[in-house]
N, C-alpha and C positions, 0 to 999 in steps of 0.2 A: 177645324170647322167640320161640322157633323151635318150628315144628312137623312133624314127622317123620312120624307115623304115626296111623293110620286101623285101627277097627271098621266093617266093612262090615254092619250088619243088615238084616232084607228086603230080602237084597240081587241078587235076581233071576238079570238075566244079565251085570250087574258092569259098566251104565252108567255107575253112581256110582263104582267101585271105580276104571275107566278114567281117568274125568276127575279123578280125584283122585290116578292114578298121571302122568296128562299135566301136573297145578299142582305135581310134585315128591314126594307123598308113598309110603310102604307102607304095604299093609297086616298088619295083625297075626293076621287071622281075619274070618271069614263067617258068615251066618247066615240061613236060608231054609228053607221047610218043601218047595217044590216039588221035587220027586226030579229031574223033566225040565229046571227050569230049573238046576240045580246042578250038571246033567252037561253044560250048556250050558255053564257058567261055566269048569268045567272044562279045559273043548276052547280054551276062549279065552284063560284066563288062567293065570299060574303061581304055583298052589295049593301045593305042592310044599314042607312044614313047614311050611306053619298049618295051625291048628286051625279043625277047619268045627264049630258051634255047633247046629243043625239048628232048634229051637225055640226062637227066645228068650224066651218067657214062662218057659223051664226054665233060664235060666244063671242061675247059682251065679256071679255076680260076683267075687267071695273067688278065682277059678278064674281070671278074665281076666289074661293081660299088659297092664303096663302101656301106654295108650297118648294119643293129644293129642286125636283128632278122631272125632266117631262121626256118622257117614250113615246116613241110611235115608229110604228111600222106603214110608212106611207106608200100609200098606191103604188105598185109595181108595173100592173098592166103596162104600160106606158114603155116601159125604160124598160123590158123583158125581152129577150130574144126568142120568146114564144109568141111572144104579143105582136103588134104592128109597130110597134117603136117611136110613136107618135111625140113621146116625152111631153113638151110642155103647147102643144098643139089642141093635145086630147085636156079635157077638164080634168080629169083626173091628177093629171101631173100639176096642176097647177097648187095640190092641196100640200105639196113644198110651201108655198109661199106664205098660207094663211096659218100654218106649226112654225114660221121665221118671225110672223107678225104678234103671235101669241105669245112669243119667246121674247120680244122686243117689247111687249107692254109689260109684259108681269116680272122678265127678270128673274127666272130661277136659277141656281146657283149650277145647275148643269143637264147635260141633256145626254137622250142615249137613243141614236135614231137606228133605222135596220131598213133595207134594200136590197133587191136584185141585185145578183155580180155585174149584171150589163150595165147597170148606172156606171159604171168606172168608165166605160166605151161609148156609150151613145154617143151621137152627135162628133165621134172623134174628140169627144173627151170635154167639148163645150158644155153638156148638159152639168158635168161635174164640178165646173168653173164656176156656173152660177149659182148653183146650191151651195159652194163653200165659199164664195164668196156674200151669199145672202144672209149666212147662218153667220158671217164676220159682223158683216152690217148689224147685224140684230145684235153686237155686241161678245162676242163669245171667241176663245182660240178653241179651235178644230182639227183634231186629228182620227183618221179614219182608215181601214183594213180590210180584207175580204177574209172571213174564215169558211170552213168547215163543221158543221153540225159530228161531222164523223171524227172531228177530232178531241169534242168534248163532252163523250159518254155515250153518244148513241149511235147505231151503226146506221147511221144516214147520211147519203152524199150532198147533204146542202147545205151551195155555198152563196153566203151573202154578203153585202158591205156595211158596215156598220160604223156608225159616225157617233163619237163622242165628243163633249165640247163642255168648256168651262167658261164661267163668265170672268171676262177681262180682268173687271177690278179685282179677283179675285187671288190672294199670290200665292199662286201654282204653278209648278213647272210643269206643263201637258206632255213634253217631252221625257217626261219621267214616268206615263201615264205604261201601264204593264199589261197587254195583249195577255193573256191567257194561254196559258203554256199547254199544248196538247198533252192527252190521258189516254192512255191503252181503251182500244175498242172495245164493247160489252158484247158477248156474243150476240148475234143475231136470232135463234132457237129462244130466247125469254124473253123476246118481245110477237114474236108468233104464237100465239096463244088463244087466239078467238076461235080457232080451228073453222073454220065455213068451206065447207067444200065450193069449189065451183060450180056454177049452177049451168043448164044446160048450152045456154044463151054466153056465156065467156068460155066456154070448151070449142064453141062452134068458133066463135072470134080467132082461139087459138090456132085451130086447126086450118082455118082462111088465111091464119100469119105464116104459118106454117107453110103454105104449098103458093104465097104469092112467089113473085121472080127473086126476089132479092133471096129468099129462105129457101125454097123449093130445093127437096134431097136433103139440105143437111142433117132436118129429125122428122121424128114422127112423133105423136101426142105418148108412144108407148118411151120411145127414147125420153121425151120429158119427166117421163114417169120416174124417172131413175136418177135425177138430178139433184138428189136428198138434200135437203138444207139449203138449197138456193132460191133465188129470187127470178121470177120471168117476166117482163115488162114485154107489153106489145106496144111499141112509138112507131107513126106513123108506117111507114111500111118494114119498118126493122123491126128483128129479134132480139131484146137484149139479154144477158143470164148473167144474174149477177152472186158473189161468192162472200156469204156473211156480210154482207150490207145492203140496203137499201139501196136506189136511186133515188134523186128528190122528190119529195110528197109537194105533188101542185094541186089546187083544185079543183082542177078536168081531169086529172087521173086518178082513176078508177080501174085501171085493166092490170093492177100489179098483181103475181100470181105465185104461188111458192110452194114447195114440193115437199111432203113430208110423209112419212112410211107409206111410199110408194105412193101414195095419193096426192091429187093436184087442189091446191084452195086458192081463194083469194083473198085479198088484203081487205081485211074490214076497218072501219071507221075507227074502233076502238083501239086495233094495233095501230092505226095512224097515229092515233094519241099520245099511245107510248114510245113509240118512235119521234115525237115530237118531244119527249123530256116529260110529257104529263106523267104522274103517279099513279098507279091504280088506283089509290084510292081516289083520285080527281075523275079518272077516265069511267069510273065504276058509275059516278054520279048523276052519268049522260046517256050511257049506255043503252038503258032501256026508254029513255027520254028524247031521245033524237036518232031520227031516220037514220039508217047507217052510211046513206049518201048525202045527206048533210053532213054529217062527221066527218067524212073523208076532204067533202070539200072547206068545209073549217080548218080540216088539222092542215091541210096545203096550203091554208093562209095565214097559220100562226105562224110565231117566231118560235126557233127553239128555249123550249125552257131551260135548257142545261145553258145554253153560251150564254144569254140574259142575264144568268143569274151568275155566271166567272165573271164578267163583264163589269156588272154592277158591285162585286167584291171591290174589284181592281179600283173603279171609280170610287169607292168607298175612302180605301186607304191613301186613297191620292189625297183628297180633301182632309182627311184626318192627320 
């Protein structure tokens, strides 16, 4: 049994859509409320006779083409341990329910969801019970993992849980279904490349990180200087330094910072991108088209392209 085509929902800036155009498939149609991220998607990909869906709590299922596979990266905020943890309190969390309900009218032959690692923990582990338990209801066997963005191709620390799921009548052993086997790291120096010096206003930040209580004494912006090829994150009142990889790209983070002959830069929009799995030539196509702090905050909300697309390999050969 082969599968061809893909529903893209909460589907950002078309991580999901990529890595699932990179395992072979089309897609059929989109769906996203963000206006910025959708003129994103846009610029990237070609839209050009599908149908864009804009709010899916409002599709009219009776209304979809037929198609095999449906993705989504559903709301995190919720279920983040950055967030407030609200899970199915806040309306947000609640758009689990109406990707279960979409999944139970239309019936595609399998799905490929992505989440925060804290959905494994919320609620002591309830929150997890009723999403896989709702994702049964709708019909489907469910098995689901936390990976590593940093273990398949890009030197970035994020980690998510991702849920894959076959439809019942279907005869497949899900248990047979093959995680993506980790791949040697890519250096981190070829995806630093936009070169942006730091600008006056993140030097100042740095140096306020610097001499708060938790940091005070151990550098100075000149010690920074000399920390070639690494990564400088300012979180909350900590210092972090990190050595050939990223930290997670979220998108409120904006303060990542990186050291290169002797000079201090920060992370632009566009190495977001490619630290997300984008292509240059994808990341090329936005570059001068979008603010570089919308970019930053889009590429924190995509899915990585690289795992999407081992992901969607793996689910490929299962069915076939």
């Amino acid at each position: 049994m082969k599968i061809k085509t893909f529903l893209d929902l909460c589907s950002g800036i078309g991580g999901g859509r990529l890595g699932l155009e990179f395992a072979g498939l089309k897609s059929i149609g989109y769906s996203d409320t963000s206006r910025l991220a959708v003129r994103t998607y846009r610029l990237m990909h070609n839209t050009e006779g599908e149908p864009y869906f804009y709010n899916l709590k409002r599709i009219k299922t009776e209304l979809l083409p037929s198609y095999d596979l449906l993705i989504a990266g559903f709301p995190c905020q919720t279920f983040s341990v950055i967030g407030r943890k609200e899970g199915f309190s806040d309306d947000r969390g609640q758009i689990i329910f109406h990707i279960c309900r979409i999944l139970s009218e239309t019936q595609p032959k399998c799905f490929l969801l992505e989440n925060v690692k804290g959905l494994v923990t919320h609620d002591k582990g309830n929150t997890l019970r009723v999403i896989l338990n709702e994702l049964r209801l709708a019909g489907y066997e469910v098995v689901y993992k936390v990976l590593t963005s940093l273990d398949y191709g890009v030197p970035q620390m994020r980690q998510r849980v991702y849920f894959v799921g076959v439809r019942k009548d279907i005869e497949c052993d899900l248990s047979e279904f093959e995680w993506p086997k980790p791949i040697p790291i890519p250096p981190l120096a070829e995806y630093l490349i936009d070169e942006k010096l730091a600008d006056k206003e993140r030097l100042e930040i740095l140096s306020y990180y610097l001499k708060n209580p938790v940091n005070n004494g151990k550098y100075t912006v000149e010690d920074i200087q000399t920390f070639e090829g690494k990564i400088i994150d300012t979180r909350m009142n900590d210092l972090r330094i990190y050595d050939g990889r990223c930290p997670t790209l979220r998108a409120q983070r904006d303060g990542v910072l990186y050291v290169k002959s002797g000079e201090i830069y920060q992370l632009t929009g566009y190495e977001a991108l490619l630290l997300q799995g984008f292509p240059i030539e994808y990341a090329d196509k936005v570059r001068l088209e979008v603010s570089d702090r919308h970019l930053l905050m889009q590429a924190g909300n995509a899915m990585t392209v690289n795992v999407i697309k081992l992901i969607g390999e793996s689910l490929v050969r299962l069915l076939e």
